[in-house]
C-alpha positions as a Markdown table, in Angstrom:
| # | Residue | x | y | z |
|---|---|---|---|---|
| 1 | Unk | 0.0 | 0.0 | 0.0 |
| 2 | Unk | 1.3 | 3.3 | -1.0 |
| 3 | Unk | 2.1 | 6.5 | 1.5 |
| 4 | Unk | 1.0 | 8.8 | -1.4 |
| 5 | Unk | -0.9 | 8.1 | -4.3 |
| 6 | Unk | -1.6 | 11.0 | -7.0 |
| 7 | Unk | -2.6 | 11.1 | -10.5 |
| 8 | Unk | -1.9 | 14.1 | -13.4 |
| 9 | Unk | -3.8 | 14.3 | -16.3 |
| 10 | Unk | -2.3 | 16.3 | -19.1 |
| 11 | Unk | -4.0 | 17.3 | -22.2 |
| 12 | Unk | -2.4 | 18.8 | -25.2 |
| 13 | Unk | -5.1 | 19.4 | -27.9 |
| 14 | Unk | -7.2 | 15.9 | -29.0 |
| 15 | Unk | -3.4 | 14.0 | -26.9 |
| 16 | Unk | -3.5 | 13.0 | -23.2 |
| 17 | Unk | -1.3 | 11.7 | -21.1 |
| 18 | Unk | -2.6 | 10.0 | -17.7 |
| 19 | Unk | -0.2 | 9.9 | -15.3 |
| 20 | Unk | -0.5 | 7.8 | -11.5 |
| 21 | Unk | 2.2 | 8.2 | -9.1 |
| 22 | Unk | 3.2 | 6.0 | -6.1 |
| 23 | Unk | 5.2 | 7.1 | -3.4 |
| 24 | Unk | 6.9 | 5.2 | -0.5 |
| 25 | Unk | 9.7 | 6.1 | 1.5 |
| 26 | Unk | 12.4 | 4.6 | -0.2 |
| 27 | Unk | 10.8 | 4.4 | -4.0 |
| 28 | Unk | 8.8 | 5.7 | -5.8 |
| 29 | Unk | 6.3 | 4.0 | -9.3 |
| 30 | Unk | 4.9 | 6.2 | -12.4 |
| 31 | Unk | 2.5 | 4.1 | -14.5 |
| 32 | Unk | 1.9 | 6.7 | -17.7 |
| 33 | Unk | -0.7 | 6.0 | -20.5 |
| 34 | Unk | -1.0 | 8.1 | -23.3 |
| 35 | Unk | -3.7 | 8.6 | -25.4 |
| 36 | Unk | -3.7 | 10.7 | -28.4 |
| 37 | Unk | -5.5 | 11.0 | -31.9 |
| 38 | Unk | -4.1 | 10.8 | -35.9 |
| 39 | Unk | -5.6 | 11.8 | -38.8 |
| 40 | Unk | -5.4 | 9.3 | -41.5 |
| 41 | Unk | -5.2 | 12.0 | -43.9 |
| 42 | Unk | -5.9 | 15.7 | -44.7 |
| 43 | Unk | -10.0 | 15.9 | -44.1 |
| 44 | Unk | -10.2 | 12.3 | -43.2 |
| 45 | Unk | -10.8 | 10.3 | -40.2 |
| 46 | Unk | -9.0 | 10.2 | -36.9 |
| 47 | Unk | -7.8 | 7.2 | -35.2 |
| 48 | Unk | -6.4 | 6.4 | -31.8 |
| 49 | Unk | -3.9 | 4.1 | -31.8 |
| 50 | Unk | -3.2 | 2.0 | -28.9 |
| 51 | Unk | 0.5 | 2.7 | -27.3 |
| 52 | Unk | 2.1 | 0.9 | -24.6 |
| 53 | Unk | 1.6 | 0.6 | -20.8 |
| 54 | Unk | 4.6 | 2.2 | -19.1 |
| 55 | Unk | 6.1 | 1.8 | -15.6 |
| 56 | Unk | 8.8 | 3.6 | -14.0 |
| 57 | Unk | 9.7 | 2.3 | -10.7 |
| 58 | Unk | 13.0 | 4.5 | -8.9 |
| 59 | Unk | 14.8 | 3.2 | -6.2 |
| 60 | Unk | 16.5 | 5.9 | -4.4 |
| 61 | Unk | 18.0 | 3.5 | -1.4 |
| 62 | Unk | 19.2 | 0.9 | -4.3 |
| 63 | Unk | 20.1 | 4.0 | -6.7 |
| 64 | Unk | 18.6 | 1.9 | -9.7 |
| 65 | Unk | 15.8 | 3.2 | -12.2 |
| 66 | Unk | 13.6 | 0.3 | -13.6 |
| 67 | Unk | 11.3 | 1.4 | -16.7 |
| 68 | Unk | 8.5 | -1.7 | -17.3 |
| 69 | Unk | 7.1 | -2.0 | -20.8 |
| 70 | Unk | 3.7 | -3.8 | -18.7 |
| 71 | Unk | 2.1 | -4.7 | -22.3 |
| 72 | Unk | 4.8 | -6.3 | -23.9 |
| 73 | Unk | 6.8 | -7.3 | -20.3 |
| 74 | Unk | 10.0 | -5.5 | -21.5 |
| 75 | Unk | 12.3 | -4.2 | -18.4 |
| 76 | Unk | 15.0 | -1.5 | -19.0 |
| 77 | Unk | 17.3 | -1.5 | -15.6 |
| 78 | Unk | 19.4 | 1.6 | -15.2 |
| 79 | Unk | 21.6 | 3.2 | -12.8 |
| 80 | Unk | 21.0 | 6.7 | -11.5 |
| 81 | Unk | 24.6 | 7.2 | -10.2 |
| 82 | Unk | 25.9 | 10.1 | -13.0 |
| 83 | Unk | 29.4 | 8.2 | -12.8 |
| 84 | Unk | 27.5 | 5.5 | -14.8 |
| 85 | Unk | 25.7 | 7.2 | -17.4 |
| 86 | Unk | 27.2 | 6.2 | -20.5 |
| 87 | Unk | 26.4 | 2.3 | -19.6 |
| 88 | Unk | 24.0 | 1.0 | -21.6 |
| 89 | Unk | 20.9 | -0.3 | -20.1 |
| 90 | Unk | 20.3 | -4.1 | -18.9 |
| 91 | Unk | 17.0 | -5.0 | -21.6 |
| 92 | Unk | 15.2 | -8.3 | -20.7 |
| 93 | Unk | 12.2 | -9.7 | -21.0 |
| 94 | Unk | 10.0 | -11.7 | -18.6 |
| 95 | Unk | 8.8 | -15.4 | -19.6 |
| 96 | Unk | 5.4 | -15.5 | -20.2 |
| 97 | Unk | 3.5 | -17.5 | -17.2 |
């Protein structure tokens, strides 16, 4: 159960991005959906394409970033220590249950 639990809707014209934080003492999670509208072409209809569940879980007593990809159960693992910036991130994905 979360201490603090907040979410942020932004709208930019027919685009939105929903935004639910998480906060604990020692982490902290952003789930982020985004939803946003195309127009096939000039006068024509608009679709809205379906993007990716995102996850961004930061661990400030581990100094670790984890970014989940929750539709297609990617995981990006990076560090957050500037001394370690130019590493390239650990990518894996999960095995399907």
């Amino acid at each position: 159960m979360p201490d603090l639990k907040f979410t942020l809707s932004r709208n930019f014209g027919p685009n939105r991005t929903d935004t639910t934080t998480y906060l604990k003492a020692d982490r902290k999670r952003d789930d982020e959906l985004q939803h946003y509208r195309q127009q096939l072409w000039l006068g024509g209809p608009a679709v809205s394409p379906r993007l990716p569940r995102v996850a961004t879980i930061t661990r400030c007593d581990l100094s670790k970033v984890f970014q989940l990809n929750v539709d297609d159960r990617l995981l990006w693992l990076s560090n957050q220590d500037s001394s370690q910036s130019n590493a390239r991130p650990q990518i894996g994905r999960e095995e399907p249950y």
